[in-house]
C-alpha positions as CSV (number, residue, x, y, z in Angstrom):
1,X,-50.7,36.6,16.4
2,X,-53.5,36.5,19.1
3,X,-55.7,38.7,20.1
4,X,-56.3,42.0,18.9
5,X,-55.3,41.3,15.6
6,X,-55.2,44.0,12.5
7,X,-56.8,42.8,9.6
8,X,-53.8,41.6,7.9
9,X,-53.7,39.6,11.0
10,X,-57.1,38.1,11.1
11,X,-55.8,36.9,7.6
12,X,-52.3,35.3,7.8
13,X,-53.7,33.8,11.2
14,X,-57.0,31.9,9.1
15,X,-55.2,31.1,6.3
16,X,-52.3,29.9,8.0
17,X,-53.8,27.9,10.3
18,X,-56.3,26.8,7.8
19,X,-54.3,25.3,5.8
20,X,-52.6,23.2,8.4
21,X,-55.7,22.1,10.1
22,X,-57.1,21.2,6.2
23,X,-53.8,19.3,4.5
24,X,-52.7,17.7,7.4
25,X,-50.3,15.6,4.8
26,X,-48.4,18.8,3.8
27,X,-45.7,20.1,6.1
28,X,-46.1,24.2,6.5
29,X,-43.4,26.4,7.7
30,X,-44.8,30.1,8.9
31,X,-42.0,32.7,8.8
32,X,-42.2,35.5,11.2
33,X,-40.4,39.0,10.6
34,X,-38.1,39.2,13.0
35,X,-39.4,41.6,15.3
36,X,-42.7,39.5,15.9
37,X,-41.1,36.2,15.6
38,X,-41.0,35.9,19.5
39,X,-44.4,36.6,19.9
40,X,-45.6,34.0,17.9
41,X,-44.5,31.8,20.5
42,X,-47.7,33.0,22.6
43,X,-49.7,30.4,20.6
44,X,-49.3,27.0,20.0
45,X,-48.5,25.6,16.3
46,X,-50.7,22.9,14.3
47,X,-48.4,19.5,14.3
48,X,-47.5,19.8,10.7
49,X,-45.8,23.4,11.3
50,X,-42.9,25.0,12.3
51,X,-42.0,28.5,13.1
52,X,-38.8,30.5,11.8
53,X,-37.7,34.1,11.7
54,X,-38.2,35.2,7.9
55,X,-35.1,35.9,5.8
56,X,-33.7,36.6,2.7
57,X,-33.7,33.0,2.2
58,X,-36.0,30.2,2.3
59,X,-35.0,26.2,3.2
60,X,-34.3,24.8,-0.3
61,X,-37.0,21.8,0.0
62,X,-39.6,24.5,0.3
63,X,-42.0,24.1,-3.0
64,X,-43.5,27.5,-2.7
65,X,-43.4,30.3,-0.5
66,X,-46.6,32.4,0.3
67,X,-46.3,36.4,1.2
68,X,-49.5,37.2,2.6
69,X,-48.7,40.6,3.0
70,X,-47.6,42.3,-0.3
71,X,-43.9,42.2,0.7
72,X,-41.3,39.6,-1.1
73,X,-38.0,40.0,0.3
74,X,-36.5,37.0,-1.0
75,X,-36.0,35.7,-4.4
76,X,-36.8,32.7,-5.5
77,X,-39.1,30.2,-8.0
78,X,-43.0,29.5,-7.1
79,X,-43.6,32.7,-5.2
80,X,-47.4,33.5,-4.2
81,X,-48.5,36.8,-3.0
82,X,-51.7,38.5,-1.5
83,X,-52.8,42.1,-2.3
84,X,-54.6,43.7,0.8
85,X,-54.7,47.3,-1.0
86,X,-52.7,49.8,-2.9
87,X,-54.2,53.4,-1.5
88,X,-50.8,54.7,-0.9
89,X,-50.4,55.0,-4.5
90,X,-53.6,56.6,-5.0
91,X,-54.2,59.5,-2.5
92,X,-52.1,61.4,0.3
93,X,-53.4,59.1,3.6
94,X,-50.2,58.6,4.8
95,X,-46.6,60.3,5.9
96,X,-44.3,60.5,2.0
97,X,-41.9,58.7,3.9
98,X,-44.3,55.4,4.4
99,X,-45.8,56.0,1.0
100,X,-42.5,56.1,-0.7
101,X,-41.3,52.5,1.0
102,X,-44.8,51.1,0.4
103,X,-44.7,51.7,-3.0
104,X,-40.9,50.1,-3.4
105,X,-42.3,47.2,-1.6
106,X,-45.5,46.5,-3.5
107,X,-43.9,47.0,-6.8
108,X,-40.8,44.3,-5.9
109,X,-43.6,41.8,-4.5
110,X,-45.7,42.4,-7.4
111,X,-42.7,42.1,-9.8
112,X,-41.1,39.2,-8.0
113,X,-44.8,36.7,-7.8
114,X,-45.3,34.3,-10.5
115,X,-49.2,34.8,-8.9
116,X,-50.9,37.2,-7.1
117,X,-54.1,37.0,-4.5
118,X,-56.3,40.0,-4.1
119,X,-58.8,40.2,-1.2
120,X,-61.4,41.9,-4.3
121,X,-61.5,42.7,-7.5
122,X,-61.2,46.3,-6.7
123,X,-57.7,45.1,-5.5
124,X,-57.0,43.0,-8.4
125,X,-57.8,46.7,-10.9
126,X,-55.7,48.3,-8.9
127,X,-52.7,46.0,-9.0
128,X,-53.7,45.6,-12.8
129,X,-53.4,49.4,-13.7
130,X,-51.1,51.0,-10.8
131,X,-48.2,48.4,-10.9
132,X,-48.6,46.9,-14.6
133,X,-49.3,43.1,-13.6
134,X,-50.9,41.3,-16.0
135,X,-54.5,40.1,-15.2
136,X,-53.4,36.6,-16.2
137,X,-51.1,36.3,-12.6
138,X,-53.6,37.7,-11.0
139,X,-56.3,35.6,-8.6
140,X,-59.0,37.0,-6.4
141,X,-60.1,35.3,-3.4
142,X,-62.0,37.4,-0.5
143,X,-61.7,37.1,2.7
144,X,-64.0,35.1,4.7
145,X,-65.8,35.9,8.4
146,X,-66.5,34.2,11.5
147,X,-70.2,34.2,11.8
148,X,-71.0,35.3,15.6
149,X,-71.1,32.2,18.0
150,X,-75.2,32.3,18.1
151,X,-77.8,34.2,16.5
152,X,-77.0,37.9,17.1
153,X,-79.9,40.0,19.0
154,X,-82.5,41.2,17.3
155,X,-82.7,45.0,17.1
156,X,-85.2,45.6,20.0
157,X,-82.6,44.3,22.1
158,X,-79.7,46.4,21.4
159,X,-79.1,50.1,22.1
160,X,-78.8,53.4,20.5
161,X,-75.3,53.0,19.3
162,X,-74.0,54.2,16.1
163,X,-70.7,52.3,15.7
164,X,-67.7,52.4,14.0
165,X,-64.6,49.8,14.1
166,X,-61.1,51.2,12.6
167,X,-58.5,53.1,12.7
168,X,-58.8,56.9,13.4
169,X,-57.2,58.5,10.7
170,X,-57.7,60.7,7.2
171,X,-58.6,57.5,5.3
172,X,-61.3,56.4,7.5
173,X,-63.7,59.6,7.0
174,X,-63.9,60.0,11.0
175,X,-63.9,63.3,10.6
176,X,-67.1,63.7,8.5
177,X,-68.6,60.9,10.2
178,X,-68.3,63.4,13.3
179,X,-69.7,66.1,11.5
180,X,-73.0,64.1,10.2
181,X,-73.7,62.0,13.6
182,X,-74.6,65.6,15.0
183,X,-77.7,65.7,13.4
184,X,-78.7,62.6,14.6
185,X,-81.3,62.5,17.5
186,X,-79.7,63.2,21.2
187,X,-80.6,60.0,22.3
188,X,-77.9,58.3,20.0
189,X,-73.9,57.8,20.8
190,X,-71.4,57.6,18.5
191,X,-68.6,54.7,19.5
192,X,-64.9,54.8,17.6
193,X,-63.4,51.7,18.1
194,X,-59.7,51.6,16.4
195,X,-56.2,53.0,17.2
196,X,-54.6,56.4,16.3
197,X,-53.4,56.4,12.6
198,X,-52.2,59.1,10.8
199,X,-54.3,62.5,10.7
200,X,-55.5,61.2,14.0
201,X,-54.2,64.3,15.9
202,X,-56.6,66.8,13.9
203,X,-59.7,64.4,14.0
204,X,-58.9,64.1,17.6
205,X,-59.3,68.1,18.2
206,X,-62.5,67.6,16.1
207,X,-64.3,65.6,18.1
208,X,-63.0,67.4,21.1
209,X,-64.6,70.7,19.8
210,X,-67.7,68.9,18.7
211,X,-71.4,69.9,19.8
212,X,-72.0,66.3,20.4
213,X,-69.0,65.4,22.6
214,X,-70.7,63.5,25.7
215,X,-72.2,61.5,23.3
216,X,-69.1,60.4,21.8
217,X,-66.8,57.2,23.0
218,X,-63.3,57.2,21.5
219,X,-62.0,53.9,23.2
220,X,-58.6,53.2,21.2
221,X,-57.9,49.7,20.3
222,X,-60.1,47.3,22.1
223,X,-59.9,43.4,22.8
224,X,-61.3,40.9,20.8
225,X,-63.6,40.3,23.6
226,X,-64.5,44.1,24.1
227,X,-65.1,44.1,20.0
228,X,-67.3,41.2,19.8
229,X,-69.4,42.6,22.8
230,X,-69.9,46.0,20.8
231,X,-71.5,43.8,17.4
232,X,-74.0,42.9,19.9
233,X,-74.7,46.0,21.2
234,X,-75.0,48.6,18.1
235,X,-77.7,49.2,16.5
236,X,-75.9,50.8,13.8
237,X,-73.0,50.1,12.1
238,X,-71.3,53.3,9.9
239,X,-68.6,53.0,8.1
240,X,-68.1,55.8,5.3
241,X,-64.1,55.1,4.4
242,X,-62.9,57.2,1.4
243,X,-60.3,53.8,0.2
244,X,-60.6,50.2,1.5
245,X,-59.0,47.2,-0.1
246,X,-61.7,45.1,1.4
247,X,-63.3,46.5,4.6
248,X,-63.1,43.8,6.7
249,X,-65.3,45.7,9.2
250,X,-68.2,45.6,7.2
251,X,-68.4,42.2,6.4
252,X,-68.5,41.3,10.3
253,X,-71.2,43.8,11.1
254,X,-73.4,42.3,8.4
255,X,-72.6,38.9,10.3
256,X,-73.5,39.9,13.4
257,X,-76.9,41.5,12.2
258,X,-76.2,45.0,12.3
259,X,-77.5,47.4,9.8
260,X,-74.9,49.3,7.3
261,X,-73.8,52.2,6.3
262,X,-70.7,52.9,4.0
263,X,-69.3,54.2,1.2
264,X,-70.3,53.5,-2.5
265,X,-66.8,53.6,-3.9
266,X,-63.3,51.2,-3.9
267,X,-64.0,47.6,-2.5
268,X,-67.5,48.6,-0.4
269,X,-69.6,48.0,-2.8
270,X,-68.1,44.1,-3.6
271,X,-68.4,43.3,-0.2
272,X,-71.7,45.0,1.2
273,X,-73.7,43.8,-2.1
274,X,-77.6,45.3,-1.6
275,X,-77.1,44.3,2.3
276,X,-76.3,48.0,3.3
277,X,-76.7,51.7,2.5
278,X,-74.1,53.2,0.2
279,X,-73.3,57.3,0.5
280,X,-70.8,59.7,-1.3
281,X,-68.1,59.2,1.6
282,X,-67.1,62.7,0.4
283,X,-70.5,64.2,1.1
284,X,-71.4,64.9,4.9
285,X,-75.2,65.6,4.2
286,X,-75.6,62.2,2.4
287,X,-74.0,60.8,5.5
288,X,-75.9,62.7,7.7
289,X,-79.8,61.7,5.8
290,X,-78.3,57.7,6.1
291,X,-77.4,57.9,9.7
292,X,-81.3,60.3,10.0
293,X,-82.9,56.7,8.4
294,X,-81.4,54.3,9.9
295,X,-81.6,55.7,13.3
296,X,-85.5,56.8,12.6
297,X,-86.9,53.6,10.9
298,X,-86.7,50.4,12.6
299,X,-88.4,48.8,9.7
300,X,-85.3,49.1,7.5
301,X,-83.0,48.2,10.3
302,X,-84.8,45.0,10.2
303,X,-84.3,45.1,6.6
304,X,-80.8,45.6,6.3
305,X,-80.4,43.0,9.3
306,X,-81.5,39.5,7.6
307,X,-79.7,41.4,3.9
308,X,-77.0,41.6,6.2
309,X,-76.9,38.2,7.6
310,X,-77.5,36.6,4.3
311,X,-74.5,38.7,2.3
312,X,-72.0,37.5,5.1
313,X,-72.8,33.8,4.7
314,X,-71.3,33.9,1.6
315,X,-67.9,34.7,2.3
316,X,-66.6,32.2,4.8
317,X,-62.7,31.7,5.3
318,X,-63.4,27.8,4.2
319,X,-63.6,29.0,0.4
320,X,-60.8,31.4,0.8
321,X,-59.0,28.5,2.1
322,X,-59.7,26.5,-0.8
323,X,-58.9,28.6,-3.4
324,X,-56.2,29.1,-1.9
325,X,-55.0,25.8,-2.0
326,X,-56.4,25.8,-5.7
327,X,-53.9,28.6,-6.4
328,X,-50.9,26.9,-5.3
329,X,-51.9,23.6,-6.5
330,X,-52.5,25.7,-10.1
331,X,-48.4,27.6,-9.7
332,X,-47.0,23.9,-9.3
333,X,-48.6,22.5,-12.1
334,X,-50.4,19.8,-9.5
């Protein structure tokens, strides 16, 4: 794992690791596919761990095994799996080809789990309806955040930044976003911080094209380090995604004080609570009127900020941890 981790990654590594450093009595073994199994070796495990290559097979002492990432391979009793998101099955963000394995793989996980995790309860109605899982095997447990290491900068210390963290790719609404950040004021700068993803090519020519270009960074996938520097920087943070699971992004701008924008539809809503502004994703003039408010009226920045900083407090990755646990504990009849 390390740095620069997706937000899969940011999972498996705090649950993982969570669960060692919390049950030191319990013996853990973290199960690597193959091709990132030597990488793993870059950081060091908790004593009661060890680290394997994952299979089609699983030691036979092993009381339960854990897919954190909606793929179960092997088959087996006491099988736990977590539910990130299901858009593939919904709309056309991706290449047939990866939407047709996806789907083959989420419906043999779902279909293989005695239990299933889902990071929201948007997840969890998704699984529910889409695959046919019973809401009785079905658990939801949201992620948690880091809170930022001191109290984030107020706004008068940050700069005219409008920032978004993700991808760049159909799903993410970069492409609108574009469109609506060129009615904001000139003194403003837009900052994409994410890797290419699929439609990126066309979003790409978009911004290259756009009336606003100088003013727009598009800096690829960035460090940890880089990342957390840009939290303290922004003064917005906009995030108008047409499908998210979660939105992991969100949830640490709220932490680190920054106002919201995003969209009012899939997960979003669960996570940002009243902390942020919701849009039509689909509509660039109610984009475009956010962005004109939030960059215009410090007052509600200010708002938004302490909302912010309050609605992230209550997801912390100690609870996720222990419900975790609790869901385990509950398949094992402890």
């Amino acid at each position: 794992m390390g740095d620069c981790l997706t937000g899969v990654g940011v999972y498996s590594r705090e649950i993982l690791y969570g669960l060692a450093a919390a049950h030191s009595e319990t013996q853990f073994l973290f199960c690597y596919r193959p091709h990132r199994f030597r990488h793993s070796f870059s950081e060091p495990l908790p004593k009661n761990a060890a680290r394997r290559p994952l299979l089609n097979w699983l030691p036979p002492r092993a009381e339960l095994f854990h897919a954190l990432n909606q793929r179960v391979e092997t088959r087996r009793s006491n099988i736990v799996s977590t539910f990130h998101d299901v858009f593939v099955l919904t709309a056309a963000y991706s290449t047939p080809g990866f939407r047709a394995r996806f789907a083959a793989q989420a419906r043999a996980a779902a279909a293989r789990s005695d239990l299933i995790i889902a990071v929201s309860n948007f997840t969890a109605l998704q699984v529910e309806q889409l695959l046919g899982i019973e809401r009785a095997r079905l658990r939801v447990i949201h992620h948690g955040v880091r809170p930022p290491a001191a109290d984030p900068p107020p706004d008068s210390e940050r700069e005219d930044l409008i920032l978004n963290v993700g991808a760049i790719q159909t799903r993410k609404n970069i492409a609108r976003l574009v469109k609506a950040f060129e009615r904001t004021a000139k003194n403003w700068r837009l900052v994409l911080a994410g890797s290419k993803g699929y439609g990126a090519d066309e979003i790409l020519h978009g911004i290259e094209h756009s009336s606003r270009r100088g003013d727009i960074d598009v800096l690829g996938y960035i460090s940890d380090a880089e990342l957390k520097r840009l939290y303290l920087r922004a003064r917005v943070f906009a995030f108008p995604s047409l499908d998210e699971g979660f939105g992991m992004p969100v949830l640490d701008a709220l932490a680190n004080g920054i106002p919201v924008l995003t969209s009012n539809r899939s997960a979003l809503p669960e996570i940002a609570g009243d902390a942020a502004i919701l849009v039509d994703p689909q509509s660039t003039d109610e984009i475009a009127s956010a962005l004109g408010r939030l960059t215009d009226d410090s007052d509600l920045r200010d708002n938004l900020r302490m909302r912010g900083i309050k609605r992230a407090a209550n997801f912390t990755w100690q609870d996720a941890i222990a419900k975790t646990w609790a869901v385990y504990r509950e398949l094992l009849g402890y």
